[in-house]
N, C-alpha and C positions, 0 to 999 in steps of 0.2 A: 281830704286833708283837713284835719281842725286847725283853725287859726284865729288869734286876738282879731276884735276888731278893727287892730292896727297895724296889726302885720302886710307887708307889704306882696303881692303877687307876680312881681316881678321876674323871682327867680325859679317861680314853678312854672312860667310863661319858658322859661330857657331848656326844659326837659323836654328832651326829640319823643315824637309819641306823641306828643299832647295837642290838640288842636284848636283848644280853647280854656277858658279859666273864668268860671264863676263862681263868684261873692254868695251863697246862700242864706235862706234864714230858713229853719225847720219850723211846720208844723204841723197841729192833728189834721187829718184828712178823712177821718171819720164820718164826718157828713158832708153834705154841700153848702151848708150852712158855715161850719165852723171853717172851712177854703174863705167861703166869700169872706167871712170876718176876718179871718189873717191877711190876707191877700188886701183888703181894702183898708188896713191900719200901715201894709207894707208900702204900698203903691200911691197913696192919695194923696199926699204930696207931691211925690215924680210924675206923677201926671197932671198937677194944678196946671191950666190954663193951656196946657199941650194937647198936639192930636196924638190919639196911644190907639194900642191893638194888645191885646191878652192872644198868649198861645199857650198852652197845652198839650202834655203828651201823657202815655200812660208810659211805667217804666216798669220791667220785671213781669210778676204774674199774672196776667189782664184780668184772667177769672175769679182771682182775687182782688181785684179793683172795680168796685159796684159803679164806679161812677164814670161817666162816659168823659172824653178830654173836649168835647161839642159844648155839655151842659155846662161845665165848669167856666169857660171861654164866657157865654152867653150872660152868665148871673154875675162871675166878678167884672165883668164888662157893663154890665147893668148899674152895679156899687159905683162905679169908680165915674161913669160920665158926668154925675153934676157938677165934678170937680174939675175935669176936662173942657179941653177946646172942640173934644166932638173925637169922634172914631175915625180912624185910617186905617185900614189893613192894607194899603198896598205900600205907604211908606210913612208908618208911623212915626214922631218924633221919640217918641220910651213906647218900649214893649215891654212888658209885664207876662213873663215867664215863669210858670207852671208846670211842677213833673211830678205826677200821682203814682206814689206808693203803695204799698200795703200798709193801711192805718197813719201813713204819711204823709207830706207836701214838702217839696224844695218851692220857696219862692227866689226869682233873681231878677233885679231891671236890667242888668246888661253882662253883654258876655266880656271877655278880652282876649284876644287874638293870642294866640303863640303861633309856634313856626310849625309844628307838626310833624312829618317825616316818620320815624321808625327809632324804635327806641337802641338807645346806644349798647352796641355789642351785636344786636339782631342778627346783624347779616358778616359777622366776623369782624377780622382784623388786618389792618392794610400799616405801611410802613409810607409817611411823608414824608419829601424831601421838602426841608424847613427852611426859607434864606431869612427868613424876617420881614422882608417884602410883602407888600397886596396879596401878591396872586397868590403866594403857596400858603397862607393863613387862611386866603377865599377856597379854595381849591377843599385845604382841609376840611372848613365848616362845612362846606357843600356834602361831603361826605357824611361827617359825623350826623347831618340832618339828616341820611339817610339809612342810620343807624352801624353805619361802620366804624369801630374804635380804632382808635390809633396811637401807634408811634412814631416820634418824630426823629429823625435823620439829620441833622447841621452839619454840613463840609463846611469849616471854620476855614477862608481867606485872610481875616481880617485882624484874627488875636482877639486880644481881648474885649477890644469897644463893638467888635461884630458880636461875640459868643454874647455880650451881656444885652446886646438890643432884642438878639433873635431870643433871648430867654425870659425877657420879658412879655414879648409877642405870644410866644408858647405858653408862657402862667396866664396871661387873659387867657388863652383856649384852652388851655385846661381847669379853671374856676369859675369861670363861667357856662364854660358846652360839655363838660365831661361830664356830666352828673351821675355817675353811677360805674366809675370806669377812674383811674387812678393810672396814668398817661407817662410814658417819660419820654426824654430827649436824651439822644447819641450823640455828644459832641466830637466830630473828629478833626483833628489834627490836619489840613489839607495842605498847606502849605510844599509841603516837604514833596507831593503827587502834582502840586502847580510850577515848583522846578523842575521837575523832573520834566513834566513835556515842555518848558518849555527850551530848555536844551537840546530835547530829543526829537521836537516833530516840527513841522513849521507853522510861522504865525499864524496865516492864513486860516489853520484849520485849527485852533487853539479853544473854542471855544465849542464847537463840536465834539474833541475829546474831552474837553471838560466834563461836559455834559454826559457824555459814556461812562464816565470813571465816577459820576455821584451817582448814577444809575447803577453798576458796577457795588459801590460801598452800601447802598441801600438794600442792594438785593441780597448780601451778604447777613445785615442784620434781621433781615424778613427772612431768612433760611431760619434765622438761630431762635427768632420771636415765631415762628410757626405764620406768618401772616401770609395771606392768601393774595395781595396785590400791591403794588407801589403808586404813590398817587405824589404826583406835582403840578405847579400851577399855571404849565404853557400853555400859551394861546398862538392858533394858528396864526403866524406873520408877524407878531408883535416885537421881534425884535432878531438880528441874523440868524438863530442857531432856532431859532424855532418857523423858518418855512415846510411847507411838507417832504421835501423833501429831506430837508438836516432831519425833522422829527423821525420819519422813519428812519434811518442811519442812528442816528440815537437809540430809538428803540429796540433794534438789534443785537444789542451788546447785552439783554439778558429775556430768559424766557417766561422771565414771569411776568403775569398781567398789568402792565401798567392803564394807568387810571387818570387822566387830563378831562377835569370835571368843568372847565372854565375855554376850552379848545375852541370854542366859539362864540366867547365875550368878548366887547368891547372894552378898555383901560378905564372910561370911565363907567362902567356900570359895577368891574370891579373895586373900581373906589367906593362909591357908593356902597357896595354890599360891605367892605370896610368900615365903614361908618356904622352902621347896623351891627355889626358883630362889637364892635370896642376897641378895634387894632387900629384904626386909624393913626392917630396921633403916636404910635408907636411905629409904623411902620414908614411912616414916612419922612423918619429921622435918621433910617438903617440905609449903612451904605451900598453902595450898590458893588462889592466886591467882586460879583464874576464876570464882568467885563475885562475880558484880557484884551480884547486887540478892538484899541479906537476907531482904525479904519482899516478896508476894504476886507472883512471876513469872509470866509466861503458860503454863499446860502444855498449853493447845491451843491454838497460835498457828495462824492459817489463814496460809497461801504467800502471798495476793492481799495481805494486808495487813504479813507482813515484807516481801514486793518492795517494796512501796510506803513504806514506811521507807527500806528500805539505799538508794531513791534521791534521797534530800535528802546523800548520803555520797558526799564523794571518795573513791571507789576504788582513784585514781593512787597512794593514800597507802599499800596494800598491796603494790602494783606495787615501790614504793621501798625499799617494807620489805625484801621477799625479794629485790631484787638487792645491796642493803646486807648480808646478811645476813652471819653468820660459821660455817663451817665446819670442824670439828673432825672429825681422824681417830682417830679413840674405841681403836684398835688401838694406837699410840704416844704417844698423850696422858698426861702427867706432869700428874697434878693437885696434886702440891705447887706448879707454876709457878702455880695459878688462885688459890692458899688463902692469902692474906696474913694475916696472923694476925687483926689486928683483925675482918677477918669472921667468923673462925671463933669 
């Protein structure tokens, strides 16, 4: 990638695939002469008064590269010591970085880290269920880093101060981690499917069907978008409807692969990986809407007796939901248009 000497590397550090990002300076590599002169007008500062280590590699056609990556190591390491605090090759302070082309040289004193993984799209396409929250943003990145695209799923509780926090959440991952991938969000209507049980099932087990019926509208959209998995952001124990037992009975209610990338994180490492992604501070404003029942929830709900709840329950009324639903392209989405002041 060409770039100003000022442009910044940041956002090519955010492209899944990549596992480093270096600053280069081209030049001839024509002799070993002209390396050591480039390399010692590069380096000879960054190395003033430091212990340094030159490394070396050949890159592309070796038999086309006369000069060996030992000799080059050796002479620009030669150039550059009087300027040094002396040679370290097992933990130099600057390493001065060398990659021998054909007629060529990359010089770089340092790498920068990206996240690496698999580039976006690689391994398909999965359908997330989105609350705004830590986990299902965590959950998503964890994917996207391993090159899975996505779209996003919102069962709206909340109206409109829910729809506008989780959409916020979702344009960070989509501006940030989508790079090559053009992401939307299904906003649906949930409401209407949260009265309905809870007229029709008992408290107790409120939050387990929940959980079935976003599982239920996710898998709906993942028929229609062709995706191959549904991915959310439970973690074993972390809260009633997500013990192993509720998860299995949850998982039940459809056959396709779901995906719990975070199933054995702790709250605070997922905070912290929040922090790292840039959803932090968004997400920890979003309410916590799918809490239906304050206390004493089922944490071992058995299958035989949620079926036999969700069937006193129109179903059509999900059916309705997700074809009513609203769709946002999280890519070109202006959220000054969503934020009328009085909500904010």
């Amino acid at each position: 990638v060409e770039l100003t000497e000022h442009d910044e590397l940041d956002a090519l550090t955010r492209v899944f695939g990549i596992h480093s990002i270096s600053r280069v300076v081209e030049g001839s590599a024509m002799t070993l002469d002209e390396i050591v002169r480039s390399g010692e007008e590069i380096f000879r500062e960054r190395v003033r008064g430091k212990r340094f280590a030159v490394r070396a590699r050949r890159v592309g056609n070796l038999a086309r590269i006369p000069l060996s990556a030992r000799e080059v190591e050796r002479a620009l390491g030669a150039a550059l010591l009087p300027a040094a605090a002396g040679v370290d090759l097992a933990n130099p302070e600057v390493t001065a970085h060398v990659e021998l082309l054909e007629g060529e040289a990359y010089f770089f004193p340092e790498r920068t880290p990206a996240h690496g993984g698999l580039p976006l799209g690689g391994e398909g396409r999965a359908v997330t269920l989105l609350s705004g929250g830590f986990d299902s943003a965590g959950a998503a990145w964890q994917l996207l880093r391993r090159g899975v695209a996505q779209e996003y799923v919102f069962c709206n509780l909340g109206g409109e101060t829910h729809q506008l926090g989780v959409l916020r959440v979702a344009k960070v991952l989509a501006d940030r981690w989508h790079y090559g991938h053009r992401p939307q969000l299904h906003a649906i209507d949930f409401e209407p499917i949260v009265d309905e049980l809870r007229a029709r099932t008992a408290k107790r087990y409120w939050q387990v069907i929940l959980k079935r019926m976003m599982l239920r509208a996710a898998n709906r959209v993942a028929l229609e978008r062709r995706a191959m998995a549904i991915v959310t952001g439970e973690a074993v124990g972390q809260v009633s409807s997500q013990t192993l037992q509720n998860l299995s009975v949850i998982s039940r209610v459809t056959e396709q692969m779901i995906l719990r990338p975070l199933v054995g994180t702790n709250k605070e490492e997922i905070i912290r990986s929040a922090e790292k992604i840039g959803t932090f501070e968004l997400s920890k404003v979003v309410g916590e809407y799918c809490d239906l029942v304050p206390r004493r929830p089922a944490t071992g709900a058995a299958l035989e007796v949620i079926e036999d709840q969700e069937r006193g329950m129109d179903l059509s009324l999900l059916d309705q939901a997700v074809a009513r639903r609203t769709i946002f392209d999280l890519r070109t989405l202006d959220l000054e248009t969503l934020a009328p002041a009085e909500l904010e």
